[in-house]
N, C-alpha and C positions, 0 to 999 in steps of 0.2 A: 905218570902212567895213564896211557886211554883209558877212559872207563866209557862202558857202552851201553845204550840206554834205549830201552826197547817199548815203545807204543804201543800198548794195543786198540786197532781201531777197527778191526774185520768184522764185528757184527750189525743184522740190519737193525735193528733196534723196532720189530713189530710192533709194539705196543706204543709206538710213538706216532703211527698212523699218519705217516709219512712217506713223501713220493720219493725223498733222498733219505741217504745216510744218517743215523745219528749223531755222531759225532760232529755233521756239519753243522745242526741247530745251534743258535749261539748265545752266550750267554754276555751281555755288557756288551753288546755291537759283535763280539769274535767266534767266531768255529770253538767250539768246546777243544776240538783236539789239536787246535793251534795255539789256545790258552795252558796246553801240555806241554807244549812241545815249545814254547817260548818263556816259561817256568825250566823246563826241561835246557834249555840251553845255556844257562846262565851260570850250570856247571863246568868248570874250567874241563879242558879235556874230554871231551864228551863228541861220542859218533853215536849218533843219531839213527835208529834204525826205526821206521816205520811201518807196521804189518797189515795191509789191508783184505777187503775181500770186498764185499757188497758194496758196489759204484767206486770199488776202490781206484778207478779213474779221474771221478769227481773229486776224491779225497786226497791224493796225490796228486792233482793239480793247486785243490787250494795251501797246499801245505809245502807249495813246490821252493819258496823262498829260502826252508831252514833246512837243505842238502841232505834230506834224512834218507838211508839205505832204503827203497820202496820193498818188502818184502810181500810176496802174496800170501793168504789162506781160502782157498774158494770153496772148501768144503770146512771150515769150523768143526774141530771137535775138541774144543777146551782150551786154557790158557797154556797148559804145558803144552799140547799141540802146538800151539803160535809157538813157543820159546824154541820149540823143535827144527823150526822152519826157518829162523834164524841164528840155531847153532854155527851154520858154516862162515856166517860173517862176525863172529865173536873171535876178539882176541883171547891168544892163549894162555896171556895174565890179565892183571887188573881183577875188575869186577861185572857184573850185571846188572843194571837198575831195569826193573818192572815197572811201568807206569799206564794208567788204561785215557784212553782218547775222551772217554766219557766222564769223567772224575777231574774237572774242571778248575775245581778252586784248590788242587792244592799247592803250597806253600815252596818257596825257595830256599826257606831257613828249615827246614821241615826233611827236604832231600840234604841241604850242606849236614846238617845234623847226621843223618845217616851215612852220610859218605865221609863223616871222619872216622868212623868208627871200623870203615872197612878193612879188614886184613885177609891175605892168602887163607887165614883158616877162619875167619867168622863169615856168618850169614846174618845180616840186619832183616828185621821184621819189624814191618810199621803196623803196630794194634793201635786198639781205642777199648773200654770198656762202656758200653752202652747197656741205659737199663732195657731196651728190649732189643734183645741181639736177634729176633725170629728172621733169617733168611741168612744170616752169615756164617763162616763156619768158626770155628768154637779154636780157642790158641790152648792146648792141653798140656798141660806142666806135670814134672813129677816132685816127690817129698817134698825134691831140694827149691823148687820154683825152678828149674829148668824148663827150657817149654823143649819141648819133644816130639810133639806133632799137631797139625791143623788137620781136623773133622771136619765136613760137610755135613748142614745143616740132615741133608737126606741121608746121611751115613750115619748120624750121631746117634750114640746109647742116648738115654734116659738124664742117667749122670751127667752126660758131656753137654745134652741140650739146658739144663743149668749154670754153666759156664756165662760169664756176663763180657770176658776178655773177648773179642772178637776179630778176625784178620782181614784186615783193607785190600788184601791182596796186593799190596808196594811192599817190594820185598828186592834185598841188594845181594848177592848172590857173588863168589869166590869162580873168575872163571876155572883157574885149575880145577873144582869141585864139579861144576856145574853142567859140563860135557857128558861126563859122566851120567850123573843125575837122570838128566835129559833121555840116553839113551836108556834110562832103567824103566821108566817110565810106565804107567799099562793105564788101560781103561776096565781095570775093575772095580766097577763103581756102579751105582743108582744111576748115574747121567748114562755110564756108558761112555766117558769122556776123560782126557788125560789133565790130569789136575796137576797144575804145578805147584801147589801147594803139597802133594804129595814128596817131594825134594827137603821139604823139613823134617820126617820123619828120616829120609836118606844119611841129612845133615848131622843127626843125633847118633846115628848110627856110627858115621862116620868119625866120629868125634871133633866133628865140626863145631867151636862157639857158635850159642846161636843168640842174639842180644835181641830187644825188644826198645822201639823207640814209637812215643806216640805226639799225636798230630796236636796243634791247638784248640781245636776245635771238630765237632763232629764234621762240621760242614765243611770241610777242608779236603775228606776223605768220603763226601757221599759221592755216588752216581746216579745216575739221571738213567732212567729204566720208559718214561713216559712225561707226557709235557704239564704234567701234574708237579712233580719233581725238577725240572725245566724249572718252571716258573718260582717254583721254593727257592731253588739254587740264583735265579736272575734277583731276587729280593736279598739276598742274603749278602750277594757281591754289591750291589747298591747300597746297603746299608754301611757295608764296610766301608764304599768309597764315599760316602758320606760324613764317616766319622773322619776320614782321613781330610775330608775336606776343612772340616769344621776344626781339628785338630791345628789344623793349615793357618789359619785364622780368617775364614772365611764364616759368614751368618747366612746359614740356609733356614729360611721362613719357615719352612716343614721339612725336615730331612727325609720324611718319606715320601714326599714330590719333588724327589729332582730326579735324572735316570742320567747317567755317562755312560755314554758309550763307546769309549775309547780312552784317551789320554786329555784328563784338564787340568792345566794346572793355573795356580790362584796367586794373586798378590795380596799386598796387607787390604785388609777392610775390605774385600768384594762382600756383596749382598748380594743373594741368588735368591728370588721369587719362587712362587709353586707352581710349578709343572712346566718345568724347565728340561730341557733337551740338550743333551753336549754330545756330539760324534763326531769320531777321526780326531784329531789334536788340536784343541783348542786354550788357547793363551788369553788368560785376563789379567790385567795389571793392576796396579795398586788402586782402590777407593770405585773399581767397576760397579756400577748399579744394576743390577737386570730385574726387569716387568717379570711378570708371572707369565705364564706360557709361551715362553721365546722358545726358538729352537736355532743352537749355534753349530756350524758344522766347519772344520776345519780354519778356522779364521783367529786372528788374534787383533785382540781389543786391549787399546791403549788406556793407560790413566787418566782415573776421574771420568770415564765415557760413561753417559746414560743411555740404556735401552729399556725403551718403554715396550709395553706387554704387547704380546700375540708379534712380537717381531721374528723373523725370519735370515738369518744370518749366512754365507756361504761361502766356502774359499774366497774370501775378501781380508782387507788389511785394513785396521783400524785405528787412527791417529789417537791421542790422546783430546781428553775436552771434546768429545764429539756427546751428539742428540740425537737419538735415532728412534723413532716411531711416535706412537703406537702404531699396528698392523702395516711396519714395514719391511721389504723384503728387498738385501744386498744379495745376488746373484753371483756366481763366480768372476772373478776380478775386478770386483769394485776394490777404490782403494782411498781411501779420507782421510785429509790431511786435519791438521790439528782444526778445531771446533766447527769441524763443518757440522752440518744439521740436515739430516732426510725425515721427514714429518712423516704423519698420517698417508696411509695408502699411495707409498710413493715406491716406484721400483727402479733398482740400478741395473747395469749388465754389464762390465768391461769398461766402469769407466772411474775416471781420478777427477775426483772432487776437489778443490783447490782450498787452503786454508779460510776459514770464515765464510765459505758458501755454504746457501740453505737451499734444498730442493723443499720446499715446504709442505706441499698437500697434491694428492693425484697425478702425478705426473712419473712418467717414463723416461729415464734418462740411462741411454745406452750405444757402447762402441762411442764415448766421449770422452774428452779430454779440457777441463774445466778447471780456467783458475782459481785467482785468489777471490775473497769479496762478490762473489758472483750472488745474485738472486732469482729464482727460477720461479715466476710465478704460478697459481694452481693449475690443472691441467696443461700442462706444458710436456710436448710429446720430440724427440730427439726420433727422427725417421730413420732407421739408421740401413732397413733392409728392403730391397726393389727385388724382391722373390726368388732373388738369384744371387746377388752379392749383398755386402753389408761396408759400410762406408763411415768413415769417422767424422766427428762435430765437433770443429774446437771452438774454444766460448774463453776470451779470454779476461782478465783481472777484470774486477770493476766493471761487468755488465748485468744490464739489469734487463730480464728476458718477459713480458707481460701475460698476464694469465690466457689460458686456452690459445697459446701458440705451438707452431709447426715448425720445426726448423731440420728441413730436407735433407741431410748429406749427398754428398761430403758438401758442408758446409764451415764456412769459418767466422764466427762473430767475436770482431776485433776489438780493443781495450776500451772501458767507456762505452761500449755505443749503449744503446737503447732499443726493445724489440717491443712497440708498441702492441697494447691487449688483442689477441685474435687472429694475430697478421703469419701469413704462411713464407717462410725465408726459404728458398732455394740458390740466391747469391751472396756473395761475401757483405757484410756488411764493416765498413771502415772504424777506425777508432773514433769515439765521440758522437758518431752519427746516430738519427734515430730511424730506426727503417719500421714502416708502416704498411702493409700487405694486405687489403679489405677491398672485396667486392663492394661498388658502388651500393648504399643502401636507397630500394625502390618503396614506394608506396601505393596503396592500390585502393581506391574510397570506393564506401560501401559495400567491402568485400562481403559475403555470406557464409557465417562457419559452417562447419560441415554439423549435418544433424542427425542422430540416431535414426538409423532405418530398421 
């Protein structure tokens, strides 16, 4: 059976003093309301409906990948309002799932949990009891522990703002019920606004089950109101994917200096340094080392690889047994075959490093294609671009390239040769040969240094 599952993401979030949407701020690299709505899909059966308002153009582009019904609300006036607005694309069995754009970290075991429970006559409500429930509305039970209805904090007696049970507002709903519900609806209230929390008191009525299921953790079910809370909830997902890491059998130095953000996953024995960076999908294999303040973004690193600190990783591919830094930076499409080695202040760009070659210290190597055994000495620069196009440098097995050299593309230096220190290549250089490129050196006696004026 479809069951349908409704986002709310139409408010501006003022208080977050922000030029965009709230829901687009992100938490661990992702859109809050994409980290919803990808939790959210993991439910079998599930149409997706989406309710926006404020840049809801912006929001509905970045969320364009998981086919959710775009729903408008341009004038917000409550959550039952939103549920209003997407009665007509609800099925006329199954159920309803409530979920808000801004409430980020909750759980997948959390929603399956509630969605077993659902039947044509029960209503699921996700509570938490918190010791200061001040701003939520209050879950009201009678003799029997029935709950019977949610209060707003602005409505609540005396007695009810005592109440510690509190409602998340994620609540699974009966559509045969819930049409109904909907259209009962009113804004008689303090807000002035249609509360869909008001549909539990319906329920009870109605002699609707109404069951209570709550969350793992408070932090599972907060929102994010201001980037005060942002930042609480960004710590909170870090520390989690921290323990999962370490769980992994991975050794983070300080688990409160690493930050993912996105998807890492780890092999036996990695060691992760402090103030380490992981974005977009990154792969470490077994016994990986990483320096402290590396930053890896989409790349996968082979077994046993060392990266020394302050290195810079990026869409590149990693051989096993590789060396890499300190303060070095692999550009998109670098690609290293087994034990190659980029040293100290050395940058790649598009190019395949061949097994057992070392770019060692200062040098640029980019749009190349570099065998086996290769040695690239310091300052060693691969010219790859004439302002207009960009030209490839092959450097084949068993050359040895001497320090502060130029080698022009498209260029080709063939197996064995030798590029003596300083010398500027813009022709092929043969196998074995040694090619030597230097302005005649001049002398000038008695020359006069120049002197402070």
């Amino acid at each position: 059976m479809t069951q349908d599952i409704v986002i709310l993401a139409a408010g501006k979030g003022s208080r977050m003093k922000s030029a965009f949407s709230k829901v687009l701020h992100k938490i661990g690299g992702v859109a809050m309301v994409k980290r919803v709505l990808t939790t959210a899909k993991t439910l079998p059966d599930s149409q997706l409906h989406l309710v926006v308002g404020h840049q809801g153009e912006q929001v509905a582009a970045e969320c364009q990948d998981f086919s959710a019904n775009v729903v408008w609300q341009n004038d917000p006036q409550g959550t039952g309002d939103a549920l209003r607005r997407v009665a007509p694309f609800l099925g006329k069995e199954g159920s309803t799932l409530t979920l808000y754009g801004d409430v980020p970290l909750i759980r997948a075991s959390t929603l399956a949990k509630m969605t077993s429970l659902s039947t044509p006559n029960t209503l699921v409500l996700l509570t938490i009891c918190l010791d200061n429930p001040t701003g939520y509305g209050r879950i009201v039970r009678n003799e029997q522990g029935a709950v019977t209805a949610i209060v707003e904090q602005k409505d609540a007696t005396e007695s009810q703002l005592a109440i510690t049970e509190v409602n998340t507002g994620i609540l699974l709903a009966p559509n045969v019920h819930l049409q109904t519900w909907l259209s009962s609806l009113t804004n008689n209230n303090a807000q002035g606004e249609y509360y869909l929390t008001d549909v539990i008191a319906m329920a009870a009525r109605d002699g609707v089950d109404i069951v209570t299921v709550n969350p793992e953790n408070e932090a599972e079910v907060a929102g994010v109101n201001d980037r005060v809370q942002l930042a609480a909830l960004e710590r909170e997902l870090q520390h989690q994917q921290a323990v999962h890491l370490m769980q992994n059998g991975a050794t983070l130095m300080d688990p409160a200096r690493v930050d993912v953000r996105g998807e890492l996953t780890t092999g036996c024995d990695v060691v992760i340094d402090v103030n380490c960076v992981f974005e977009g999908k990154v792969v470490l294999g077994d016994n990986v080392h990483i320096g402290p303040n590396c930053h890896l973004v989409n790349c996968t690193i082979g077994d046993n690889t060392v990266i020394k600190n302050n290195s810079l990783i990026e869409d590149s591919l990693v051989a096993e047994s590789c060396d890499i830094g300190p303060f070095a930076r692999l550009r998109p499409g670098t690609q290293l075959a087994k034990k190659a080695k980029i040293g100290n202040f050395v940058e790649t760009k598009k190019a395949i490093i061949g097994e057992g070659s070392k770019v060692n210290h200062l040098s640029y190597i980019g749009d190349t294609k570099m065998g086996a055994n290769v040695n690239v000495g310091a300052g060693t620069i691969t010219c790859n671009y004439d302002g207009v196009n960009k030209y490839i440098t092959q450097i084949d097995d068993n050359v040895f390239v001497g320090s502060n050299s130029s080698l022009v593309a498209p260029v080709h230096v063939s197996q064995g040769a030798t590029i003596a220190a300083g010398s500027t290549i813009t022709k092929q250089v043969g196998e074995n040969q040694l090619a030597f490129a230097r302005a005649r050196q001049t002398h000038k006696d008695n020359w006069p240094r120049p002197t402070k004026k």
